[in-house]
N, C-alpha and C positions, 0 to 999 in steps of 0.2 A: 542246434543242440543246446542244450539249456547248461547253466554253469555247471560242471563237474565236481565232485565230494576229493579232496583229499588223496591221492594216488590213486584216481581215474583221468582218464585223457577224454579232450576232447577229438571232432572231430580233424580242426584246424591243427592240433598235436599232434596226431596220430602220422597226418599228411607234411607236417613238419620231419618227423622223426626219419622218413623214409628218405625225404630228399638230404637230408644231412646222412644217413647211412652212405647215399648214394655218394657223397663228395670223400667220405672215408674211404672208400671202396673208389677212390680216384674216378671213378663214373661220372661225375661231374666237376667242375672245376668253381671256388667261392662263389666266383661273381656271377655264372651262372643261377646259385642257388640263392643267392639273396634275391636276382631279379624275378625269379619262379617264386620265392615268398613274399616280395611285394618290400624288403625292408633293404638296409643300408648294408654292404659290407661289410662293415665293421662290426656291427650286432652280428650278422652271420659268423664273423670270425669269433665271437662270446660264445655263439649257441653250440657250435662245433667243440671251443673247448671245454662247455659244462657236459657236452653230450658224450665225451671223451672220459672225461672224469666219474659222472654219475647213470651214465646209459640214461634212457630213456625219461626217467626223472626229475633229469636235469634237465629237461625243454619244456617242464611245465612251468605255469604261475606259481610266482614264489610266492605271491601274496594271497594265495588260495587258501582258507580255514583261519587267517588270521584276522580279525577284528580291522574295521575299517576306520583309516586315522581322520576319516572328519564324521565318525559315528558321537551321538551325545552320550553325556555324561551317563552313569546307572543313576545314581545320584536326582540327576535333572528328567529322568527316564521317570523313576518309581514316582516325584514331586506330583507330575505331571497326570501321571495314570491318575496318583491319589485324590487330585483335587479333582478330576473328571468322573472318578464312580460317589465320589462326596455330592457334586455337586450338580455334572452336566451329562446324569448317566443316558437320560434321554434327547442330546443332544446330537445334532449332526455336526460332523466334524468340520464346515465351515465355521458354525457360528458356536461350537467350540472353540476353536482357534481363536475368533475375533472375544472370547468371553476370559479368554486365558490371558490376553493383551490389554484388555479393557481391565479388571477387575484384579488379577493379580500379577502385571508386568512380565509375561511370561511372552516372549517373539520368538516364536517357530512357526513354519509354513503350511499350511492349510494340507500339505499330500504326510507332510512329514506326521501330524498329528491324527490324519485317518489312517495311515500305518499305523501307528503303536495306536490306536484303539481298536481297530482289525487284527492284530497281535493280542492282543489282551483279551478278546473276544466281548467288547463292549458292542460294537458296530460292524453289521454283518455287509457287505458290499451289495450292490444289485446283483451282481452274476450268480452271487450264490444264495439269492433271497429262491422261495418256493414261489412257482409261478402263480397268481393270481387266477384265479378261474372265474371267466365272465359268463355268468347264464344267460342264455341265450333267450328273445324273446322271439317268441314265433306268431306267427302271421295270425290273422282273429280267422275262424273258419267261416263266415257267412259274410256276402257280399253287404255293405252299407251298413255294417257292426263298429268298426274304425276307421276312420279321417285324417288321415296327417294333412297339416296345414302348416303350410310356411311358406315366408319371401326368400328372392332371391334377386340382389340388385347385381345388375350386369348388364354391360354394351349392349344391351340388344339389336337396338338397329346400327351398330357400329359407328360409323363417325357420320351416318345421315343424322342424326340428332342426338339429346342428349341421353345418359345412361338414367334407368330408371329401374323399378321392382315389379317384379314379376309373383303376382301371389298363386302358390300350387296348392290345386288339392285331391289329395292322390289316395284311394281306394288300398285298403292295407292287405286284403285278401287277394283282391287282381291286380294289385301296382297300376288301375289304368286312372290316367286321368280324370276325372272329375269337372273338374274347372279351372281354368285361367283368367286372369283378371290381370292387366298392366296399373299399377299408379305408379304416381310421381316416388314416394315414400312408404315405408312398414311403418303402420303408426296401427292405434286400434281402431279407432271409426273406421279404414279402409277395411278393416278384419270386420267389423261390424256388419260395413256395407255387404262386401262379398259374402261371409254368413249367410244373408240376407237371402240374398240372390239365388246361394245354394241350397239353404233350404225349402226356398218357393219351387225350384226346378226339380230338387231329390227327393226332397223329404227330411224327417230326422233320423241324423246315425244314434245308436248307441252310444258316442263316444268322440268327441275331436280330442285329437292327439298333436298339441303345440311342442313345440322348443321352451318356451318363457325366458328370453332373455339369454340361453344357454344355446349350445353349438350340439347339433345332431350329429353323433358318430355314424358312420356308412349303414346306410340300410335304405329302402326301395325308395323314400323320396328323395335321398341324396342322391342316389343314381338316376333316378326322373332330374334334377338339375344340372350334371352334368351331360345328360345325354338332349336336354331340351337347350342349356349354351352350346349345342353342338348342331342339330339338326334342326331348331326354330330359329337362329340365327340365320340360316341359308334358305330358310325359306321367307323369311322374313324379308330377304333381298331380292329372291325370284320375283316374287311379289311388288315390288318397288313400295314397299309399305316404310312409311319413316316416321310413324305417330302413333302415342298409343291409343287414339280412336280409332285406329283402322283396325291398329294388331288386335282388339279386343272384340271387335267384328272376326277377324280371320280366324279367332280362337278357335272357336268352333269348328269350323272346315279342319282345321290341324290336328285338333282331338278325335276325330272320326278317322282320321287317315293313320293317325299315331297307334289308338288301341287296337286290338287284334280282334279280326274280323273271323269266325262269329268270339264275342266277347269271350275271356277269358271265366269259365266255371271256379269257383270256389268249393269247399266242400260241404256246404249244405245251400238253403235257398237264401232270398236278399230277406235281412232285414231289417229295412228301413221302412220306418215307419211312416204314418201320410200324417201330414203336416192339420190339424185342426184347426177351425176359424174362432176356438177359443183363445187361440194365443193371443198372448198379446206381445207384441214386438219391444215396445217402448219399455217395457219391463225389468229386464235384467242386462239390455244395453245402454247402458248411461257413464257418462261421463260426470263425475260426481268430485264439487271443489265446495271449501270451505273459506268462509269470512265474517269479520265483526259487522257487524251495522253501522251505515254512516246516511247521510241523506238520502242519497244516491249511489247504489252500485254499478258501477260500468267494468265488465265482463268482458272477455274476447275469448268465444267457441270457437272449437275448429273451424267451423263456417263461417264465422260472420264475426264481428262484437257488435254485444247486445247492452243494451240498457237498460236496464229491469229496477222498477220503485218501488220502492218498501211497500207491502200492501197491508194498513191498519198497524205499522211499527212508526212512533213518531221519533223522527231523528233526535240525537241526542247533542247537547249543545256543543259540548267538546267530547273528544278521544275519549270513551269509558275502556278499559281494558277488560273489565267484569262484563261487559256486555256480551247478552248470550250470540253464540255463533248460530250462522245462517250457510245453509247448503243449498248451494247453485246447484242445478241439473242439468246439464245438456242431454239432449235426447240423441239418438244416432242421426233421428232424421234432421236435416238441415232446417232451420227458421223453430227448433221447439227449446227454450229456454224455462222453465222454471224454478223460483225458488220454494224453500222448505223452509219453517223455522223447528 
């Protein structure tokens, strides 16, 4: 029961009052009712004679409605408020605190000053904040319209070799896999390469759907990861597979056995598109780095390092700082190095 107003009982009172009745009424004997209250004798023998003196009144807290002796000053109370809506009305009551010690010598404790701004009604608590409303994104209605894609580095083959990443790419309409691909690392070239791969075997979706750097909240291809570190790990082992050349061979057998057989329907037809022999691949995957001119630029692509000579730029005798910049290009594909100026 929550603290009591002023001549109300609690319920500890209430069950108080009865066992002192009872010692009045000789029904029970002191020492009896101190050990059924849990206190000393002697206290029992006080409660007995306020409860003699003032009935039932007398066995409440005396210090109930009265102001608390290690409460702050009003004084250092109202200081406090005032220099918070002057100055840190948008502040959180931590680094209010730390700006009230910092700046005007003012040491009180971080809960004590989110009370009196929760009091004041400067700072509303989480419990009483309005629930945030997340809309929901729902599934693309046509198969090969959305692509999520992402890594997921994890034991795979357990302590047969070492952990590595696992790139997925999962269908947003049927959740069915796609594609698997093991590398060493999540880097882009491995996103390139795979790309690659996928859209030679699929075609183009409408749409890849990444992370970029950020963490995917639950939805079908977080559940594809926890459900593939649970069931391609064990297959993984059936298999005595402990490399990712093999696993990436087995992929495929594991994706056919994994989707639901006859495929999972979407709600209209696939639309992925066929891949044209105008593309051109090298085009919008590049790795793309900047530098001054000097005799000689020696490079290191993801593949290889290259060495690549100024073509019709005549070195400059020392360091120019004005000298215009030159863009490297790595190509996705392994050995294609060119520069730009």
């Amino acid at each position: 029961m929550t603290t009591a107003q002023p001549g109300m009982f609690t319920l500890k009172e209430i069950n108080r009052t009865k066992i002192l009745q009872d010692v009045i009424d000789r029904n029970l004997r002191p020492g009896q009712a101190a050990e059924m209250l849990g206190i000393t004798p002697r206290h029992c023998s006080r409660l007995i004679s306020r409860y003699r003196q003032s009935g039932p009144l007398g066995v409440t807290n005396r210090s109930r409605g009265r102001p608390g002796n290690r409460r702050l000053p009003e004084t250092l109370t109202e200081r406090v408020l005032h220099i918070i809506r002057e100055n840190y009305v948008d502040f959180g009551p931590t680094l209010a605190r730390e700006k009230l010690e910092e700046t005007h010598g003012l040491i009180l404790g971080k809960e004590t000053v989110r009370r009196l701004m929760i009091k004041a009604g400067i700072w509303v608590p989480r419990s009483k904040r309005a629930p945030r409303i997340q809309q929901p994104r729902y599934r693309w209605a046509c198969t090969g319209e959305l692509v999520q894609i992402d890594g997921c580095n994890h034991h795979w083959f357990e302590s047969r070799a070492k952990p590595c990443t696992l790139l997925v790419y999962v269908d947003d309409a049927t959740s069915c896999l796609m594609q698997l691909r093991f590398v060493k690392s999540e880097s882009t070239f491995t996103y390139f390469v795979d790309t690659r791969s996928y859209l030679e075997k699929h075609g183009k979706p409408m749409a890849l759907y990444s992370d970029k750097a950020s963490v995917f909240r639950i939805n079908n291809k977080k559940w594809a990861h926890l459900t593939l570190q649970d069931r391609l790990v064990k297959e993984l082992r059936l298999q005595g597979i402990s490399s990712m050349e093999a696993a990436n061979v087995f992929a495929e057998e594991f994706m056919n056995d994994y989707n639901p057989t006859p495929p999972m329907t979407s709600f209209l037809k696939s639309t992925r598109g066929p891949l044209l022999t105008t593309n051109v691949w090298g085009g919008p995957q590049k790795w793309r780095s900047w530098s001054r001119p000097s005799g000689i630029i020696t490079g290191r692509s993801p593949f290889h390092p290259a060495t690549v000579l100024h073509a019709g730029v005549k070195p400059p005798r020392r360091r120019n700082p004005s000298a215009p910049l030159i863009r490297t290009i790595c190509s996705m594909c392994p050995g294609e190095t060119s520069v730009t100026l």
